[in-house]
Residue frames as qw, qx, qy, qz and C-alpha x, y, z in Angstrom:
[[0.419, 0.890, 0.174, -0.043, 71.03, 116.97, 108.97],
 [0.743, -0.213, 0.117, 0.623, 74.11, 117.61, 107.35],
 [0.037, 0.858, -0.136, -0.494, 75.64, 121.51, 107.05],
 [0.168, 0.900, -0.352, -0.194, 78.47, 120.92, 105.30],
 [0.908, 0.162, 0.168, 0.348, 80.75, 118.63, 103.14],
 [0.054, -0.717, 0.678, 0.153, 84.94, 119.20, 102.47],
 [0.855, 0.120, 0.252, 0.436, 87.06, 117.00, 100.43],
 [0.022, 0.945, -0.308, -0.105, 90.47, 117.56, 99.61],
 [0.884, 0.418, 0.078, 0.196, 92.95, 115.92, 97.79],
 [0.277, -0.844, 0.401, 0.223, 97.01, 116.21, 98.27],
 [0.709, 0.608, -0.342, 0.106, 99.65, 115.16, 95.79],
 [0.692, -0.690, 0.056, 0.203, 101.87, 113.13, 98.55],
 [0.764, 0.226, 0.024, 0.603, 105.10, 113.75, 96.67],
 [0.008, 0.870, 0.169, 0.463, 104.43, 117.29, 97.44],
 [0.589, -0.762, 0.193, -0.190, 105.04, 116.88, 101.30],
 [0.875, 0.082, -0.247, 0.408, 108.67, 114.49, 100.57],
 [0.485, 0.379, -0.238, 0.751, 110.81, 117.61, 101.21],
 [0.202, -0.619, 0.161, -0.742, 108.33, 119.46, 104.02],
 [0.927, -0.288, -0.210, 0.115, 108.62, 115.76, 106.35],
 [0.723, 0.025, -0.326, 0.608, 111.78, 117.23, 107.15],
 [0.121, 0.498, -0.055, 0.857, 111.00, 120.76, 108.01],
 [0.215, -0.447, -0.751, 0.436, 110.52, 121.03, 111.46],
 [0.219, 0.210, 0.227, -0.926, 108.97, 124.65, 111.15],
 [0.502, -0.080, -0.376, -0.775, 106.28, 123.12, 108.96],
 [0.576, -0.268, -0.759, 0.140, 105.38, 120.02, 110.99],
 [0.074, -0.262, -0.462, 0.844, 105.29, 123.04, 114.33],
 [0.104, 0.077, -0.070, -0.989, 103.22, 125.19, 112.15],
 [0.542, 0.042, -0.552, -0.632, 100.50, 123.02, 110.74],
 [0.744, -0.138, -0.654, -0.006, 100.45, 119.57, 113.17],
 [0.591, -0.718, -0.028, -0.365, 100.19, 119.28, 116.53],
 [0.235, -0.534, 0.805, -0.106, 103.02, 117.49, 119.20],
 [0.673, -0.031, 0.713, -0.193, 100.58, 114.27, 119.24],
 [0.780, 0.590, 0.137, -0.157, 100.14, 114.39, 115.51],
 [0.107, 0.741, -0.656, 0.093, 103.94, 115.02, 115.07],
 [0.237, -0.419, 0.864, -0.149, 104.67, 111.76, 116.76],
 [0.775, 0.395, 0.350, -0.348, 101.69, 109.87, 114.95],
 [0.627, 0.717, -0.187, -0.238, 103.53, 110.79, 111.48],
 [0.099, 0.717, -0.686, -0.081, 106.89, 109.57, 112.93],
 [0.609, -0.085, 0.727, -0.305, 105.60, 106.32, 114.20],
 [0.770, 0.508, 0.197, -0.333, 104.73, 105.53, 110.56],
 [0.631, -0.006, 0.650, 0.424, 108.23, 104.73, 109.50],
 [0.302, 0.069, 0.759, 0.573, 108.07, 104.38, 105.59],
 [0.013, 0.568, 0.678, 0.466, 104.43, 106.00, 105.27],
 [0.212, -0.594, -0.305, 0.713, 105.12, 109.55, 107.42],
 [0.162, 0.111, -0.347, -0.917, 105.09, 111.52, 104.01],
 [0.276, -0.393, -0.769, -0.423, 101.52, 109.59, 103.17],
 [0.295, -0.676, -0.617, 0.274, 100.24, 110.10, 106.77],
 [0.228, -0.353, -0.059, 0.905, 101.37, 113.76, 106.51],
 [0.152, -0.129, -0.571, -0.796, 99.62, 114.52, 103.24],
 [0.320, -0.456, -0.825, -0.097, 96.39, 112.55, 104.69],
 [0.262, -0.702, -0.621, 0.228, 96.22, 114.70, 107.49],
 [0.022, -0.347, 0.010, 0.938, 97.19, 118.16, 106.29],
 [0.261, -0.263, -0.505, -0.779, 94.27, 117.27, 103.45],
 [0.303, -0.613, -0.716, 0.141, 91.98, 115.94, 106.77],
 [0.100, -0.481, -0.287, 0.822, 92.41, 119.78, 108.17],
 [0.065, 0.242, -0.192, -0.949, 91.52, 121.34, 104.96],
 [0.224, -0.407, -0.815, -0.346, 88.32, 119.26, 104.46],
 [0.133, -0.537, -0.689, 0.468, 87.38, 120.18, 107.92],
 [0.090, -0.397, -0.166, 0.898, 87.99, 123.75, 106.91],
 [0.229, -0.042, -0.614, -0.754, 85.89, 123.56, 103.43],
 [0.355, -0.380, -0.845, -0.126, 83.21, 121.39, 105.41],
 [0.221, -0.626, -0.401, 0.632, 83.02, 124.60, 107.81],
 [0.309, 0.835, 0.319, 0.326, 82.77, 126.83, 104.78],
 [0.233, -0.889, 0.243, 0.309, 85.76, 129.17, 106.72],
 [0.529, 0.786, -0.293, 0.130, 88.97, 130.07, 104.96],
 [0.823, 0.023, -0.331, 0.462, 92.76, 128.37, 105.74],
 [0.135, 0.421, -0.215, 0.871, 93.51, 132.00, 107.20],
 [0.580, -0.553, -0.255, -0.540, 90.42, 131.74, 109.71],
 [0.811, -0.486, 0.276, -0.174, 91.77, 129.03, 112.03],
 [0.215, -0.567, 0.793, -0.056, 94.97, 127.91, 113.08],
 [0.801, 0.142, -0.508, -0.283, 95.50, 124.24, 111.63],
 [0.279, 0.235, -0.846, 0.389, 97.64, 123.17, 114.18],
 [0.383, -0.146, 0.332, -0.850, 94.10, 124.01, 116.23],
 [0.903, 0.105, 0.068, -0.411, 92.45, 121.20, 114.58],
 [0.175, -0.447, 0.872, -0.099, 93.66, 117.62, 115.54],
 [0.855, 0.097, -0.433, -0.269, 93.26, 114.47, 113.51],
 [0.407, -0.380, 0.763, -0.328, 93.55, 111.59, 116.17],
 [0.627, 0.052, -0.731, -0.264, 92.62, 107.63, 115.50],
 [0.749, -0.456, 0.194, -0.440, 90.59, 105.43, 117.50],
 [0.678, -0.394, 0.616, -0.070, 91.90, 102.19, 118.71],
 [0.767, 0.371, 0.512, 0.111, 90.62, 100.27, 115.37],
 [0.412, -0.101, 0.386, 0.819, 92.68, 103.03, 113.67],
 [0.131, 0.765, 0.529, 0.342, 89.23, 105.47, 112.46],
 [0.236, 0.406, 0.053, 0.881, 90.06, 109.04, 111.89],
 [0.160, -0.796, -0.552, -0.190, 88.44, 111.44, 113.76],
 [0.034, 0.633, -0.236, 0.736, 89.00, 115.66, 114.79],
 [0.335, -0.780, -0.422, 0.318, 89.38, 117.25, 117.95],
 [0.196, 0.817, 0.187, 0.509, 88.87, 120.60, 117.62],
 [0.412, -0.636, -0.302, 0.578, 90.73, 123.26, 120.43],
 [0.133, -0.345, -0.131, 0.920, 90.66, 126.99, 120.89],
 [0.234, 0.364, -0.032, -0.901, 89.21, 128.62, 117.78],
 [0.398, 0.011, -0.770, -0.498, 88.28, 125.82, 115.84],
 [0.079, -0.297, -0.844, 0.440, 86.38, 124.48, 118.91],
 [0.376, 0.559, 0.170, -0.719, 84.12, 127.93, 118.63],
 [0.356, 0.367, -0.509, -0.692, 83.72, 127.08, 114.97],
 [0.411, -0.294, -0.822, -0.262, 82.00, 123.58, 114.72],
 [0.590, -0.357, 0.102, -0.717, 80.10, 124.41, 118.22],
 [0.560, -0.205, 0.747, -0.293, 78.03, 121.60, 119.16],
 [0.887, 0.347, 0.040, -0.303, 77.94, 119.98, 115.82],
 [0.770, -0.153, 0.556, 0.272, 79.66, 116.58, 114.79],
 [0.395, 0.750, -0.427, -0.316, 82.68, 116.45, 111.80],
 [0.973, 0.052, 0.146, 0.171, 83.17, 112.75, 110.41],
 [0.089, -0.736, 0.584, 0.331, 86.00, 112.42, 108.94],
 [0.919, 0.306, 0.233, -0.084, 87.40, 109.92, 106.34],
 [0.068, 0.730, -0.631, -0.253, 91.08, 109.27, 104.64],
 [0.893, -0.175, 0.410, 0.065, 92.73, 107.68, 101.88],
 [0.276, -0.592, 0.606, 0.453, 95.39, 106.91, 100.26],
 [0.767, 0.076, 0.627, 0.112, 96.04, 106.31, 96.43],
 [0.746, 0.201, 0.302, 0.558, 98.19, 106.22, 93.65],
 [0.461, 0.134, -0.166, 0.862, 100.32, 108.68, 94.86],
 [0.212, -0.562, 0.048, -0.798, 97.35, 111.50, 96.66],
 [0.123, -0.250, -0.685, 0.673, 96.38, 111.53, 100.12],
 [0.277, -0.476, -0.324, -0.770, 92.10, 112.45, 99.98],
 [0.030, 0.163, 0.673, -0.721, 90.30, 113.41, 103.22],
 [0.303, -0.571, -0.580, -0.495, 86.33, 113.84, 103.12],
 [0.010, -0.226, -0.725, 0.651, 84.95, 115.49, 106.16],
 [0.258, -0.558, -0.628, -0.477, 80.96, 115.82, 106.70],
 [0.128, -0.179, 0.331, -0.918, 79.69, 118.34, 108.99],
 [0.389, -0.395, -0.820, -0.145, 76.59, 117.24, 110.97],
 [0.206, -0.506, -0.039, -0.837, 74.23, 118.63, 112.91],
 [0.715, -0.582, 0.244, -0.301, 74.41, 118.43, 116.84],
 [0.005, 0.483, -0.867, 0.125, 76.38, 116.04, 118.67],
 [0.809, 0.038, -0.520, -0.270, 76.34, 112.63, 119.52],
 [0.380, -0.720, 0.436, -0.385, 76.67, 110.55, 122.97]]
């Protein structure tokens, strides 16, 4: 059953000048996501956009406000085959509970869009 849909949509030219700001890359991204973006070379502003719009899907797909929960709290991570997917710590952890947030991202002509779907319960 599904609570709750987010999408969000980033303008990556936006993030050219805040790839350099280390207080916004602390404030917003985790360490492991921080080294994700650099590892991209030539497409760190795209991955940056991608995954500051992947947080604010989550938060729209939770129906809470950007003021509610620490982004840096929610962590976009990739699986081997390269598929998005959150882990949630501290407060954002108490906020989804024990229910599953897909996740989705892509990239084109020139935005960074994120879809997350809230779901109900978890999955083993």
């Amino acid at each position: 059953m599904i609570l709750g849909i987010g999408i969000d949509a980033c303008q990556i030219s936006r993030f050219e000048s805040k790839a350099l700001e280390s207080n916004f890359a602390h404030r917003y991204f985790t360490s492991g996501e921080q080294d994700y973006i650099r590892s991209k070379g030539k497409q760190a502003v795209q991955t940056l956009a991608s995954l500051f719009a992947s947080k604010e899907a989550a938060l729209k797909a939770l129906g809470i406000g950007i003021a509610s929960i620490p982004l840096s709290e929610i962590e976009i991570c990739h699986t081997l085959q390269g598929q998005p997917y959150y882990k949630f710590l501290g407060k954002a952890a108490q906020a989804v509970g024990l229910h599953t947030l897909h996740l989705s991202i892509t990239h084109e002509a020139g935005l960074a869009i994120a879809v997350a779907i809230l779901e109900k319960g978890t999955y083993d």
